[in-house]
PDB file as gemmi writes it, atoms N, CA and C in Angstrom:
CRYST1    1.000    1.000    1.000  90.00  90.00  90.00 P 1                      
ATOM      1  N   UNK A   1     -36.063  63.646  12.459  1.00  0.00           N  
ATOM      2  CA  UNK A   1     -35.438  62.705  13.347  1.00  0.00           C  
ATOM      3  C   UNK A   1     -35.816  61.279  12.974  1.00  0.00           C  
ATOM      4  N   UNK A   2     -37.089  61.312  12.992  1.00  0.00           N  
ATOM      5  CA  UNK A   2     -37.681  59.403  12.347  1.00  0.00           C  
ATOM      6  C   UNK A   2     -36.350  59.082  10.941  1.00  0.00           C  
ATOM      7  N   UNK A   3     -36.758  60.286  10.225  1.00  0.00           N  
ATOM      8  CA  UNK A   3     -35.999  59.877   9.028  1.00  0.00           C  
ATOM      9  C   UNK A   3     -34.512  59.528   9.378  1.00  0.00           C  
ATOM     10  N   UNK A   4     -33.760  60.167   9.716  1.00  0.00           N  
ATOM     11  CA  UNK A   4     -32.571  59.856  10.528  1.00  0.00           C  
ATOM     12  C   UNK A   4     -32.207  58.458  10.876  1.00  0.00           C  
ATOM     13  N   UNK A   5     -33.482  57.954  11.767  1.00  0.00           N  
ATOM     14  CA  UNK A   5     -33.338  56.637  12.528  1.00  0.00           C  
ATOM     15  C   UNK A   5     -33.693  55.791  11.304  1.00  0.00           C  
ATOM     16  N   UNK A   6     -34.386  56.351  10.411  1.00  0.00           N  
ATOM     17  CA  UNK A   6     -34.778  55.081   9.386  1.00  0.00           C  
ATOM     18  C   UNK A   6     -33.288  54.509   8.670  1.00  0.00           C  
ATOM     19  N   UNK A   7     -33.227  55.621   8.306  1.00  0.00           N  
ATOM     20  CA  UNK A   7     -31.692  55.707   7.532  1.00  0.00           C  
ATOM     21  C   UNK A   7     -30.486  54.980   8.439  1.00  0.00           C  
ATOM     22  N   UNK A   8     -30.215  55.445   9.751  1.00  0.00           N  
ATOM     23  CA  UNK A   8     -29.510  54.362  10.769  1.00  0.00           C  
ATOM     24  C   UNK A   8     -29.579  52.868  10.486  1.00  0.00           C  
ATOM     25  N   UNK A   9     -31.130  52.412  10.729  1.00  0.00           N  
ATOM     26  CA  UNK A   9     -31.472  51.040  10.734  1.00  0.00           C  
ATOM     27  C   UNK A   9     -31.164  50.678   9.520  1.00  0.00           C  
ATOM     28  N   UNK A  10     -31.282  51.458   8.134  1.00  0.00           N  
ATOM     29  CA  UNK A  10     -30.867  50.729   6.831  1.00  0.00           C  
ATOM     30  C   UNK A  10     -29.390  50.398   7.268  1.00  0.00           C  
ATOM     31  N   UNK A  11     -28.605  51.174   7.270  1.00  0.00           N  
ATOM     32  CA  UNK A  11     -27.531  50.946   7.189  1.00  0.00           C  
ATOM     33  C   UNK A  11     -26.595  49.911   8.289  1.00  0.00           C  
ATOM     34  N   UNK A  12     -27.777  50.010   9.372  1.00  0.00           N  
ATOM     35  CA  UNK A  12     -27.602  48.549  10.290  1.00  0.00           C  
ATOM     36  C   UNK A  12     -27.854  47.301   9.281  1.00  0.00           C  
ATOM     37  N   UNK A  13     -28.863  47.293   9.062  1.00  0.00           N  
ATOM     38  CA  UNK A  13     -29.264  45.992   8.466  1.00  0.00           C  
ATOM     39  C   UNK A  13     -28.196  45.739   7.047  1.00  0.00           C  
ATOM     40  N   UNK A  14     -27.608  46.738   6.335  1.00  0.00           N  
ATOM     41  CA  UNK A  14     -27.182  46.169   5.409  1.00  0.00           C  
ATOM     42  C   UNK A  14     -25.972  46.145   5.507  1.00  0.00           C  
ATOM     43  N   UNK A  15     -25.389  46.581   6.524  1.00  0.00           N  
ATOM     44  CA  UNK A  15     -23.884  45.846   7.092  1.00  0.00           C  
ATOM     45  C   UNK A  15     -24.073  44.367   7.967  1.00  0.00           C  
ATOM     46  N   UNK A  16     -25.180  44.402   8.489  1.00  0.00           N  
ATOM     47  CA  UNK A  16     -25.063  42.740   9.048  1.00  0.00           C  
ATOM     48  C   UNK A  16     -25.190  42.081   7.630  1.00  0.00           C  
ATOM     49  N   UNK A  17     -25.766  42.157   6.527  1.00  0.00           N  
ATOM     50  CA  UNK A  17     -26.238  41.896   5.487  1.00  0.00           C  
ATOM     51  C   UNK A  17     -24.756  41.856   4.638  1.00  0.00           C  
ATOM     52  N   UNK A  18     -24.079  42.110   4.907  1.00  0.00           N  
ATOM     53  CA  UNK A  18     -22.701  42.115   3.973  1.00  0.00           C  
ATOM     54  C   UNK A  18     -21.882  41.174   5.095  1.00  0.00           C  
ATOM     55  N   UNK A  19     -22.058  41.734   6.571  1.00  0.00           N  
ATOM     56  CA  UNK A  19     -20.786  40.676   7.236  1.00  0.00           C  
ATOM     57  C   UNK A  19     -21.519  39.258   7.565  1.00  0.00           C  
ATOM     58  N   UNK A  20     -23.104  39.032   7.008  1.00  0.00           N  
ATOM     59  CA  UNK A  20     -23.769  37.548   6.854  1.00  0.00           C  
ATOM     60  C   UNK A  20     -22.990  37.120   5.828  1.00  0.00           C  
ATOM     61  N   UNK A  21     -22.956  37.808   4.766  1.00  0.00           N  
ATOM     62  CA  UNK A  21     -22.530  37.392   3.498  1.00  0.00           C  
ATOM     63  C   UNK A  21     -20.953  36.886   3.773  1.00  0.00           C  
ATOM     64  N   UNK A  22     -20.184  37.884   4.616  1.00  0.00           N  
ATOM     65  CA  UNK A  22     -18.783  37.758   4.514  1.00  0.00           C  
ATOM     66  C   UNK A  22     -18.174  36.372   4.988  1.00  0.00           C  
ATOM     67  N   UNK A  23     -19.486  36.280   6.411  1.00  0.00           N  
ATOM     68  CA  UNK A  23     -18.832  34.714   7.230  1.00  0.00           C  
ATOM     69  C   UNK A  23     -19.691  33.726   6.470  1.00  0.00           C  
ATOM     70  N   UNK A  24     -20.387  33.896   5.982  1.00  0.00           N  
ATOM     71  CA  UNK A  24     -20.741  32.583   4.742  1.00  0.00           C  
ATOM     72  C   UNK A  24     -19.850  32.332   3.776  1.00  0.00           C  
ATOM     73  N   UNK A  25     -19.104  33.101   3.517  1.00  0.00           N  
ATOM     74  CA  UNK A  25     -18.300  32.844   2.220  1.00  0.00           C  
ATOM     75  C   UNK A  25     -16.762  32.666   2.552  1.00  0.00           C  
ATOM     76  N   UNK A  26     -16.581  32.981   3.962  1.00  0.00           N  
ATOM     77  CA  UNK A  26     -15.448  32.670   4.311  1.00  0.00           C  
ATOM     78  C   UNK A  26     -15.502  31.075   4.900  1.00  0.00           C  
ATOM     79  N   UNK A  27     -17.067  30.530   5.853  1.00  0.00           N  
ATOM     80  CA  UNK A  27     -17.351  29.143   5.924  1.00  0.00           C  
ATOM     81  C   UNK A  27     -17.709  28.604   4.490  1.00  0.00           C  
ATOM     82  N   UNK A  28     -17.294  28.604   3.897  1.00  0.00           N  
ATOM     83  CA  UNK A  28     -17.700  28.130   2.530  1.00  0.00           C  
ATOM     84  C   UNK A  28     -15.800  27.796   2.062  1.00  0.00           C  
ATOM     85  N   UNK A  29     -15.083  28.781   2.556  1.00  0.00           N  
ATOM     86  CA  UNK A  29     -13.523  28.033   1.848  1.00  0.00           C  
ATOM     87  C   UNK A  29     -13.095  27.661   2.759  1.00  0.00           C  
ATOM     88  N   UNK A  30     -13.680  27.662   3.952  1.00  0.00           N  
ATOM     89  CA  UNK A  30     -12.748  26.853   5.092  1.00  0.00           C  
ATOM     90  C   UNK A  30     -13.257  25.569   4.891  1.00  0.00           C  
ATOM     91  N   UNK A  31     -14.524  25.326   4.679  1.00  0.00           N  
ATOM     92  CA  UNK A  31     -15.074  23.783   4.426  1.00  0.00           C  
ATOM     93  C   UNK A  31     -14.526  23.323   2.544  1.00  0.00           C  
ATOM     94  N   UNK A  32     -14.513  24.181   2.088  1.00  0.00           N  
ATOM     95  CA  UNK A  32     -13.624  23.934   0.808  1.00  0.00           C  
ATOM     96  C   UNK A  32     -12.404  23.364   0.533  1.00  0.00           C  
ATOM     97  N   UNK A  33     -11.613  24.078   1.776  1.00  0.00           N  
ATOM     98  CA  UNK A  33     -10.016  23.972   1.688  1.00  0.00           C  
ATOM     99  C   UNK A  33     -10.163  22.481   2.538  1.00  0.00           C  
ATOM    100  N   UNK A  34     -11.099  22.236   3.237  1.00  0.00           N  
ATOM    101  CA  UNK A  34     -10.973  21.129   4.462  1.00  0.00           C  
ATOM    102  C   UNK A  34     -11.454  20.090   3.111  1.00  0.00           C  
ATOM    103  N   UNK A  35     -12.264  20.020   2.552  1.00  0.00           N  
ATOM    104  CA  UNK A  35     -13.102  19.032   1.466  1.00  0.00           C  
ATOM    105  C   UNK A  35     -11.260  18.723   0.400  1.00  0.00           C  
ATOM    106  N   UNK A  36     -10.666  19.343   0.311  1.00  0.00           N  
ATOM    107  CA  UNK A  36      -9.637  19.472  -0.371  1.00  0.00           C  
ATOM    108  C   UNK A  36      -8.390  19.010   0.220  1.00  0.00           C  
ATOM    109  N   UNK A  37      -8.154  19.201   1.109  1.00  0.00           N  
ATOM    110  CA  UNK A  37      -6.794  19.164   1.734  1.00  0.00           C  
ATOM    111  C   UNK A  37      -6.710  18.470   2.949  1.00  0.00           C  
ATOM    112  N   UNK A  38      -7.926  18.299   3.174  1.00  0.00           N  
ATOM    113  CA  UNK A  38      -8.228  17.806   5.219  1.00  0.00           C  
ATOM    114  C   UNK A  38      -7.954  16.359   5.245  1.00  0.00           C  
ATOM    115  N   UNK A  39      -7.793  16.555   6.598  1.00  0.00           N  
ATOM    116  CA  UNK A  39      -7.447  14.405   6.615  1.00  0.00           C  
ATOM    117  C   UNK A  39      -8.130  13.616   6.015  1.00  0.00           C  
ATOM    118  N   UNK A  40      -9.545  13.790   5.577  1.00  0.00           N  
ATOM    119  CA  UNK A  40     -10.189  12.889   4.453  1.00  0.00           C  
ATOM    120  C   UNK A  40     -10.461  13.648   3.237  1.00  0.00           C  
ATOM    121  N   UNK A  41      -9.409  14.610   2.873  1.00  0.00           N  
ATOM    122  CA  UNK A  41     -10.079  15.471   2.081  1.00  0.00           C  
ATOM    123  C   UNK A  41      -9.349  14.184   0.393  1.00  0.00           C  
ATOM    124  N   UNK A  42     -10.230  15.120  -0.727  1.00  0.00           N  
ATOM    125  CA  UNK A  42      -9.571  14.715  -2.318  1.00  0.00           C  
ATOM    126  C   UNK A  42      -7.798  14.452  -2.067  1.00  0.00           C  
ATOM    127  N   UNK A  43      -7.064  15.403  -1.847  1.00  0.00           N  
ATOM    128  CA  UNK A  43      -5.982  14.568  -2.024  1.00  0.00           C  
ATOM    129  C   UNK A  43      -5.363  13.217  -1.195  1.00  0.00           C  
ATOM    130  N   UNK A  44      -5.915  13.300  -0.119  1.00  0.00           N  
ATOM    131  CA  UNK A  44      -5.779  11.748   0.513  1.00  0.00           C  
ATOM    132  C   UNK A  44      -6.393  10.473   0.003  1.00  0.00           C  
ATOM    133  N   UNK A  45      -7.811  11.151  -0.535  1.00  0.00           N  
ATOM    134  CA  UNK A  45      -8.190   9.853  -0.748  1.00  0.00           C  
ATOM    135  C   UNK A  45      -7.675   9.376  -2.180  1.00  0.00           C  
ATOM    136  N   UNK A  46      -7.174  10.400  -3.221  1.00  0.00           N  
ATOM    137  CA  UNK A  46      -6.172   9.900  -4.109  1.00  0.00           C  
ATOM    138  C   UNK A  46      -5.101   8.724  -3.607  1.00  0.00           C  
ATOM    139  N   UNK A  47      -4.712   9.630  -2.260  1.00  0.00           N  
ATOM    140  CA  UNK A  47      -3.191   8.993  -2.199  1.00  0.00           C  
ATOM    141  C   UNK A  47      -3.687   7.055  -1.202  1.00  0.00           C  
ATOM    142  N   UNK A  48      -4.666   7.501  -0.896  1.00  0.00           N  
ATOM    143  CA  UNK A  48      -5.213   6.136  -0.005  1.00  0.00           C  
ATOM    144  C   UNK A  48      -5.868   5.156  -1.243  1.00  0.00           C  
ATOM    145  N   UNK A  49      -6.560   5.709  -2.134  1.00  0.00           N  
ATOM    146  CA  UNK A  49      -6.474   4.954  -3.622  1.00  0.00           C  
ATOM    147  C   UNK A  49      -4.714   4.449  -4.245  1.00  0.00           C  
ATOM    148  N   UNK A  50      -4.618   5.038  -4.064  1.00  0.00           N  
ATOM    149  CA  UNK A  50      -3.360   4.383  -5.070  1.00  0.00           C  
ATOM    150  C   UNK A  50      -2.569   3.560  -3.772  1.00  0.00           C  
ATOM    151  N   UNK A  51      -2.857   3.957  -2.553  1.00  0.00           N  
ATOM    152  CA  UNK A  51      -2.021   2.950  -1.931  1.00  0.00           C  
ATOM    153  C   UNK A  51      -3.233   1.492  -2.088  1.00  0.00           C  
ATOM    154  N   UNK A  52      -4.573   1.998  -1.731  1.00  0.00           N  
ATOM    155  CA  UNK A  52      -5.092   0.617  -1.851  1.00  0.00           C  
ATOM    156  C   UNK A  52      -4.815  -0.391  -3.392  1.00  0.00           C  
ATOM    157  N   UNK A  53      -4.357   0.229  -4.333  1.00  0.00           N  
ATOM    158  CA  UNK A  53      -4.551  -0.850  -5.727  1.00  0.00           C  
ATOM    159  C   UNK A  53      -2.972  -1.039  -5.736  1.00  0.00           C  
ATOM    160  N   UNK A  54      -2.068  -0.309  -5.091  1.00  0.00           N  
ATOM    161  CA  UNK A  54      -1.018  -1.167  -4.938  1.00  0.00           C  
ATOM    162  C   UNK A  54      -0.633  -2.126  -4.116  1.00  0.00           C  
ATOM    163  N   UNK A  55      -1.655  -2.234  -2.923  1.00  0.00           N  
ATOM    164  CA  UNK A  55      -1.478  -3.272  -2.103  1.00  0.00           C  
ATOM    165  C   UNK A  55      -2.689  -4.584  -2.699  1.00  0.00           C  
ATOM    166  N   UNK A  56      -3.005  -4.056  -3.332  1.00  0.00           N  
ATOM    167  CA  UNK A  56      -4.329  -5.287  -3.980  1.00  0.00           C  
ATOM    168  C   UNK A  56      -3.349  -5.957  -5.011  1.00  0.00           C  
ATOM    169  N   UNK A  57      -2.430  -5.516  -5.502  1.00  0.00           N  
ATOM    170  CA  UNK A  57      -1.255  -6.182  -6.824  1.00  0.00           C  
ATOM    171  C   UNK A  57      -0.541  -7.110  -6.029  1.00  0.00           C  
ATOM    172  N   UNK A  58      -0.335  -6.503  -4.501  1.00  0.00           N  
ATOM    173  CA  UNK A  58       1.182  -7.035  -3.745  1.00  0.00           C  
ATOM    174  C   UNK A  58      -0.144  -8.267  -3.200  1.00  0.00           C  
ATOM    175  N   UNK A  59      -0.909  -8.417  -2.613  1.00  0.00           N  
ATOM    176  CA  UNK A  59      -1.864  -9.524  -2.494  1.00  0.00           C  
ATOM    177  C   UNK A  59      -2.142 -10.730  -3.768  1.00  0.00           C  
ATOM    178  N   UNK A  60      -2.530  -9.871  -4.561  1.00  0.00           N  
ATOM    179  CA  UNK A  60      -2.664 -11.240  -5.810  1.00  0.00           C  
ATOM    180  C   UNK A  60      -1.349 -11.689  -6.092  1.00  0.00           C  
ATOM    181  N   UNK A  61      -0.140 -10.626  -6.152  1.00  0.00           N  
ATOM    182  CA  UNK A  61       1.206 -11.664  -6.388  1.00  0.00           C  
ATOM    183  C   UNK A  61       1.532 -12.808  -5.040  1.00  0.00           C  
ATOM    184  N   UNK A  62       1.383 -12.501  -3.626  1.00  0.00           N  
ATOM    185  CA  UNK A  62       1.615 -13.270  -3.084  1.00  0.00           C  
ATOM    186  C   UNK A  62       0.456 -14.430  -3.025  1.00  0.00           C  
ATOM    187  N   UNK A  63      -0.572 -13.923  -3.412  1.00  0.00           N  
ATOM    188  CA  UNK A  63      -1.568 -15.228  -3.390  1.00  0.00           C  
ATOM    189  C   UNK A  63      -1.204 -16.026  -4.762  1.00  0.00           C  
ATOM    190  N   UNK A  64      -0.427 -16.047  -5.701  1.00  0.00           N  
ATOM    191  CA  UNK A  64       0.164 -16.845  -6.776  1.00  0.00           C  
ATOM    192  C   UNK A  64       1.041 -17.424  -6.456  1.00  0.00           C  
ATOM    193  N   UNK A  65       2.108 -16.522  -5.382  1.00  0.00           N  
ATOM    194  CA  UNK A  65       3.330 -17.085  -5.047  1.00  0.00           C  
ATOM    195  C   UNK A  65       2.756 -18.639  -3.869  1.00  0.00           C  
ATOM    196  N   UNK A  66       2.077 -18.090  -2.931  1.00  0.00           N  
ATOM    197  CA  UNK A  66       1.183 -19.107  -2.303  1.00  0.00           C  
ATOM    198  C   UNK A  66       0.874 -20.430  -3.107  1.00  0.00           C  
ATOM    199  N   UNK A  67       0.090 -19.991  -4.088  1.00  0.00           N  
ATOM    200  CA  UNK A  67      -0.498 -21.583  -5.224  1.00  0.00           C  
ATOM    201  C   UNK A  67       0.756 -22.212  -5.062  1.00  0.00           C  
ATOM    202  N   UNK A  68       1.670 -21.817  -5.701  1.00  0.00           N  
ATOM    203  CA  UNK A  68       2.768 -22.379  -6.139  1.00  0.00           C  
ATOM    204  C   UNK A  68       3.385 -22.873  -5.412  1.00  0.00           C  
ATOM    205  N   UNK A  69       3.744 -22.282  -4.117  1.00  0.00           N  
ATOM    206  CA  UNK A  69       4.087 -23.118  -2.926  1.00  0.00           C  
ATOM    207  C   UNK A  69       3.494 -24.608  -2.782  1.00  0.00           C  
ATOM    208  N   UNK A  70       1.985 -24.147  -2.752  1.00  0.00           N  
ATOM    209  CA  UNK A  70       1.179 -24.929  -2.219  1.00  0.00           C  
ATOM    210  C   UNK A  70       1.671 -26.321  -3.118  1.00  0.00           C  
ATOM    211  N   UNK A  71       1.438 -25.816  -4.360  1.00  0.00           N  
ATOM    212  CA  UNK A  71       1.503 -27.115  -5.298  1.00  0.00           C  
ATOM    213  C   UNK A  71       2.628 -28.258  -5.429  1.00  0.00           C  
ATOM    214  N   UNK A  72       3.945 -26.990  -5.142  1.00  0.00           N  
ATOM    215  CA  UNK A  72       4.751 -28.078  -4.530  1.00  0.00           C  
ATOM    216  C   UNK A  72       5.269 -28.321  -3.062  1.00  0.00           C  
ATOM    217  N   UNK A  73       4.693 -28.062  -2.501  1.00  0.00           N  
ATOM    218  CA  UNK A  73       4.335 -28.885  -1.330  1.00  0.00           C  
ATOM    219  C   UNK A  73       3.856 -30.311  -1.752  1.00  0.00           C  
ATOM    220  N   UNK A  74       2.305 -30.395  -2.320  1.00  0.00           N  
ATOM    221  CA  UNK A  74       1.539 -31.602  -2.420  1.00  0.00           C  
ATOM    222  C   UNK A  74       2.892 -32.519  -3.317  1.00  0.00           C  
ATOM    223  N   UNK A  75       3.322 -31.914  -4.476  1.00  0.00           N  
ATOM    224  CA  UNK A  75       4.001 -32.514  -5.160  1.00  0.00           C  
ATOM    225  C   UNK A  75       5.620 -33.535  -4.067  1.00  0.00           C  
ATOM    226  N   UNK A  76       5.559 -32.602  -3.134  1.00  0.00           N  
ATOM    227  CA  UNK A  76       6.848 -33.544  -2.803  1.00  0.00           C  
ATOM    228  C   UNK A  76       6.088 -34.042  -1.255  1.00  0.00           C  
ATOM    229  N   UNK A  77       5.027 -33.998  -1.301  1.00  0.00           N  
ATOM    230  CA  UNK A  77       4.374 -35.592  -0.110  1.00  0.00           C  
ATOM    231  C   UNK A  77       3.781 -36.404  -0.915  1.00  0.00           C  
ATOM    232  N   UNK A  78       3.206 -36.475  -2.537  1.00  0.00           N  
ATOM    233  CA  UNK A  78       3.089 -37.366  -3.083  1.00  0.00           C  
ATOM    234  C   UNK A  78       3.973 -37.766  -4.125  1.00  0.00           C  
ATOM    235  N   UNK A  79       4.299 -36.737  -4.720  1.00  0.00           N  
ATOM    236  CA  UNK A  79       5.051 -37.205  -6.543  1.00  0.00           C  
ATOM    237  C   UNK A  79       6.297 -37.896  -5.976  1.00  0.00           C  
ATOM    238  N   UNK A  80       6.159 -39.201  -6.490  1.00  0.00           N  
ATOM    239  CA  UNK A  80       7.924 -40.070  -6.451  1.00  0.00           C  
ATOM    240  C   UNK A  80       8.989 -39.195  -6.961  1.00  0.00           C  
ATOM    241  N   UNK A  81       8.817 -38.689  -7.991  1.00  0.00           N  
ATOM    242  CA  UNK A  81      10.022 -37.722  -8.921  1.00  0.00           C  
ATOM    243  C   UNK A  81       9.924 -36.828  -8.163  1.00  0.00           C  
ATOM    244  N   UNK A  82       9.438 -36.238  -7.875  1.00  0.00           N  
ATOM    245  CA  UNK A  82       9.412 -34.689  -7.325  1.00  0.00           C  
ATOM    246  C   UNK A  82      10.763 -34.788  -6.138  1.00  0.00           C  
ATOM    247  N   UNK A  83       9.979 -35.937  -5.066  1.00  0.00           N  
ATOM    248  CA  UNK A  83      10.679 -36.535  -3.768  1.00  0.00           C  
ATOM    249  C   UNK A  83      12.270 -36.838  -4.547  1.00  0.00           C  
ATOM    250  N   UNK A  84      12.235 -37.516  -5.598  1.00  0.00           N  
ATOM    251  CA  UNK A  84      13.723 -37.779  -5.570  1.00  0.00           C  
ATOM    252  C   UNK A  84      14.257 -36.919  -6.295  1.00  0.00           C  
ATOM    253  N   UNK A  85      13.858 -35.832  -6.873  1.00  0.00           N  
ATOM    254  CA  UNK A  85      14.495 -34.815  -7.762  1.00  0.00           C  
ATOM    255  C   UNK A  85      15.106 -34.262  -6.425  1.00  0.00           C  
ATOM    256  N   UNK A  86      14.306 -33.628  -5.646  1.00  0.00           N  
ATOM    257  CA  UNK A  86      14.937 -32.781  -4.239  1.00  0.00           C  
ATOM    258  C   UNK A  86      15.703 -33.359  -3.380  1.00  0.00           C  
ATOM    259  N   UNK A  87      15.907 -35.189  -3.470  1.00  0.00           N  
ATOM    260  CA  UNK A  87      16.698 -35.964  -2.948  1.00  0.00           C  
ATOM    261  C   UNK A  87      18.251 -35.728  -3.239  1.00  0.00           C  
ATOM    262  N   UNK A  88      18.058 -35.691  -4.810  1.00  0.00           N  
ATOM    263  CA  UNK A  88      19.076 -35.874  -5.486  1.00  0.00           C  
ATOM    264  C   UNK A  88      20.249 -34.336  -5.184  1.00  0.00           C  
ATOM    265  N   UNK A  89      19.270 -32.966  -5.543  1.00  0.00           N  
ATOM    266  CA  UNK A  89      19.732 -31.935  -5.800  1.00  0.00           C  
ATOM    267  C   UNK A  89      20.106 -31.392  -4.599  1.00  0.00           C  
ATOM    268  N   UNK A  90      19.284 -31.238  -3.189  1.00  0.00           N  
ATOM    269  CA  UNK A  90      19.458 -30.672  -1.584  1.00  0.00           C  
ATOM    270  C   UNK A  90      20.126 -31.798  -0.828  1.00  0.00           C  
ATOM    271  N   UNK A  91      20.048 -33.455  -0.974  1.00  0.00           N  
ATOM    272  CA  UNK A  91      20.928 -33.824  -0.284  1.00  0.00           C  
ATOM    273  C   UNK A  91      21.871 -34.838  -1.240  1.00  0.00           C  
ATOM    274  N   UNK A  92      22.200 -34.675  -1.993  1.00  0.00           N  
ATOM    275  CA  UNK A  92      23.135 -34.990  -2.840  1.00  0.00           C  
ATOM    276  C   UNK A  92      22.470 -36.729  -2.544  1.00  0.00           C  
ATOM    277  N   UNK A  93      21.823 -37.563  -2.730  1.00  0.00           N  
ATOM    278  CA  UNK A  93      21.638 -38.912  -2.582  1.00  0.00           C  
ATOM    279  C   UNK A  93      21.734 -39.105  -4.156  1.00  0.00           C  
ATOM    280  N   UNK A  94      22.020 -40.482  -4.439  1.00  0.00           N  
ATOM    281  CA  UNK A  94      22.082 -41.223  -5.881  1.00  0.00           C  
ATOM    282  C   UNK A  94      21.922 -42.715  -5.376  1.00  0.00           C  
ATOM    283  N   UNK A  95      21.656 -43.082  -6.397  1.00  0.00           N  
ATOM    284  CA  UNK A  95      21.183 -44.380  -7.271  1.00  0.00           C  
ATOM    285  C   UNK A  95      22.365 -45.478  -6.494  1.00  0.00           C  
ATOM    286  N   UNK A  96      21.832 -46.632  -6.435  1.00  0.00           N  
ATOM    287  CA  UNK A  96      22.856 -47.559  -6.166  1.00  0.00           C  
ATOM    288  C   UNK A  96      23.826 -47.824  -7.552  1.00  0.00           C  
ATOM    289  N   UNK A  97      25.163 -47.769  -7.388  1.00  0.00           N  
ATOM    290  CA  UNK A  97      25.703 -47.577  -8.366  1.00  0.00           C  
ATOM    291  C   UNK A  97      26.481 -46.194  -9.483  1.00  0.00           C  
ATOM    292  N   UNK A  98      25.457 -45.156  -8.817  1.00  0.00           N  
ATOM    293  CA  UNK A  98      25.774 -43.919  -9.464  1.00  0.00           C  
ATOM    294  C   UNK A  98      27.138 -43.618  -9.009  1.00  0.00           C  
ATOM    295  N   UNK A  99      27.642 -42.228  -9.557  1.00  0.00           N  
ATOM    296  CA  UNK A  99      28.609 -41.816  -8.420  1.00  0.00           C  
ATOM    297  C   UNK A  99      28.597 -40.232  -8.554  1.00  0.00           C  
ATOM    298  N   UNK A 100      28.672 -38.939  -7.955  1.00  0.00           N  
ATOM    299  CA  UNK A 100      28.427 -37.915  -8.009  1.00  0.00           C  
ATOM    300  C   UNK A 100      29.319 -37.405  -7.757  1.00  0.00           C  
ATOM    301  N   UNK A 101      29.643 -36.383  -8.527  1.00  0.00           N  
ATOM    302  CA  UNK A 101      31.149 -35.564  -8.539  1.00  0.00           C  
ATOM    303  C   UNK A 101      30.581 -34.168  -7.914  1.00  0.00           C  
ATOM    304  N   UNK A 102      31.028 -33.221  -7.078  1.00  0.00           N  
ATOM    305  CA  UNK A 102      30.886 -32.139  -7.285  1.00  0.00           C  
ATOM    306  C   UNK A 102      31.975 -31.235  -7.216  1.00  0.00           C  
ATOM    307  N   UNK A 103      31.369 -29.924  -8.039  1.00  0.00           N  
ATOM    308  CA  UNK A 103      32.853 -29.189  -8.163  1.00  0.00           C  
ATOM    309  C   UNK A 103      32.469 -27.954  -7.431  1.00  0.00           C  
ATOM    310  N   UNK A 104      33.528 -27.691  -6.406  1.00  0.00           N  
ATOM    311  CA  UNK A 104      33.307 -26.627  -5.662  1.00  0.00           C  
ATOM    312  C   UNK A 104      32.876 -25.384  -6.421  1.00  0.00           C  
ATOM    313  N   UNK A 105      32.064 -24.601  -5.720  1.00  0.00           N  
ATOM    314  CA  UNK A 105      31.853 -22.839  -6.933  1.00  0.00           C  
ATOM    315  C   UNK A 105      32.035 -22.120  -5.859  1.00  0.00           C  
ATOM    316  N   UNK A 106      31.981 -21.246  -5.541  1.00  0.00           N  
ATOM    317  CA  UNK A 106      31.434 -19.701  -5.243  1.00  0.00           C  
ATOM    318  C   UNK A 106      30.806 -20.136  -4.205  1.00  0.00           C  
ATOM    319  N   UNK A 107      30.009 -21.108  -3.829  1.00  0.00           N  
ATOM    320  CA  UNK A 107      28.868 -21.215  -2.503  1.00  0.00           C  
ATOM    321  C   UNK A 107      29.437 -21.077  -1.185  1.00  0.00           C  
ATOM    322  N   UNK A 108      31.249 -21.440  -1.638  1.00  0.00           N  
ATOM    323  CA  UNK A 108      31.659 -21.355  -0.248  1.00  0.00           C  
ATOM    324  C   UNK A 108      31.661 -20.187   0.579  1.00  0.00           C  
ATOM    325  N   UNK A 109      31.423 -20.338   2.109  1.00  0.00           N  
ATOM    326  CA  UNK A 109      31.905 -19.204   2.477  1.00  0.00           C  
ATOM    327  C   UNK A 109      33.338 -18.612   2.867  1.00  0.00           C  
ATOM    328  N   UNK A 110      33.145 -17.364   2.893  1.00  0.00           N  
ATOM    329  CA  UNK A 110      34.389 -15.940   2.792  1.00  0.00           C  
ATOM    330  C   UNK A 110      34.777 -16.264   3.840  1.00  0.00           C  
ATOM    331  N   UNK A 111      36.413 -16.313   3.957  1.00  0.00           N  
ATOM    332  CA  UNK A 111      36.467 -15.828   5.128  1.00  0.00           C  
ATOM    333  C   UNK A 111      36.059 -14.726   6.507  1.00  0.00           C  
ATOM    334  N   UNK A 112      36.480 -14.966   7.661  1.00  0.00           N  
ATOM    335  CA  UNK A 112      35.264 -14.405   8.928  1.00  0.00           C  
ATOM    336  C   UNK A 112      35.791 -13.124   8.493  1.00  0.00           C  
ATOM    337  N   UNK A 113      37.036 -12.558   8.057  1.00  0.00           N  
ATOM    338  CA  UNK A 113      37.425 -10.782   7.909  1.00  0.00           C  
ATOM    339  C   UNK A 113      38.544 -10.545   9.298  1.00  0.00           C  
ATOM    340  N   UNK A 114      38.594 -11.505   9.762  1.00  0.00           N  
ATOM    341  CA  UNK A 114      39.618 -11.096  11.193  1.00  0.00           C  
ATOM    342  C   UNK A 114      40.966 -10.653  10.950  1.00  0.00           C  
ATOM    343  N   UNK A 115      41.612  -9.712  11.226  1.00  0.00           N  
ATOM    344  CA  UNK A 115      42.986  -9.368  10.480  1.00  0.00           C  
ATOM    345  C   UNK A 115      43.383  -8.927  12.183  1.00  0.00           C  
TER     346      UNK A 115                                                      
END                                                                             
């Protein structure tokens, strides 16, 4: 009978001993698949990388586009030429004496479409 019970308890212990093993290794691909796939897993932070260095491109282009603004800005509250280049070209002004022709293009607008 002892022997019996010994033999019982082995075979207790080495089935908890296999279903220890089983839920370790099954918490092992659930934290795997989560390390992989989960809201912060590898493929997000790929995809949150590539969104961050494409928004770091769209920043330095508008911070160039900015300079450039900027520069002419300063240029037409100080530069004389600058001021009368944009005189000349946005409000059609000239020279005493000049005379300025323009020839209609394309800028006009379409008719409204009312039929």
């Amino acid at each position: 009978m002892l022997k019996l019970l010994e033999g019982f308890e082995n075979r207790i212990h080495e089935s908890r001993h296999k279903v220890a093993t089983a839920a370790v290794v099954v918490l092992m691909l659930v934290l795997g698949y989560h390390a992989i796939f989960g809201a912060n897993g590898l493929i997000m932070y790929g995809k949150k990388r590539q969104e961050s260095q494409g928004l770091a491109a769209q920043i330095q282009s508008l911070q160039q586009e900015n300079d450039a603004l900027e520069k002419q800005i300063k240029a037409l509250k100080t530069d004389p030429k600058t001021i009368e280049k944009e005189a000349r070209e946005r409000l059609r002004y000239a020279r005493p004496g000049e005379v300025i022709y323009t020839i209609p293009g394309n800028s006009a607008q379409p008719p409204s479409g009312k039929k």
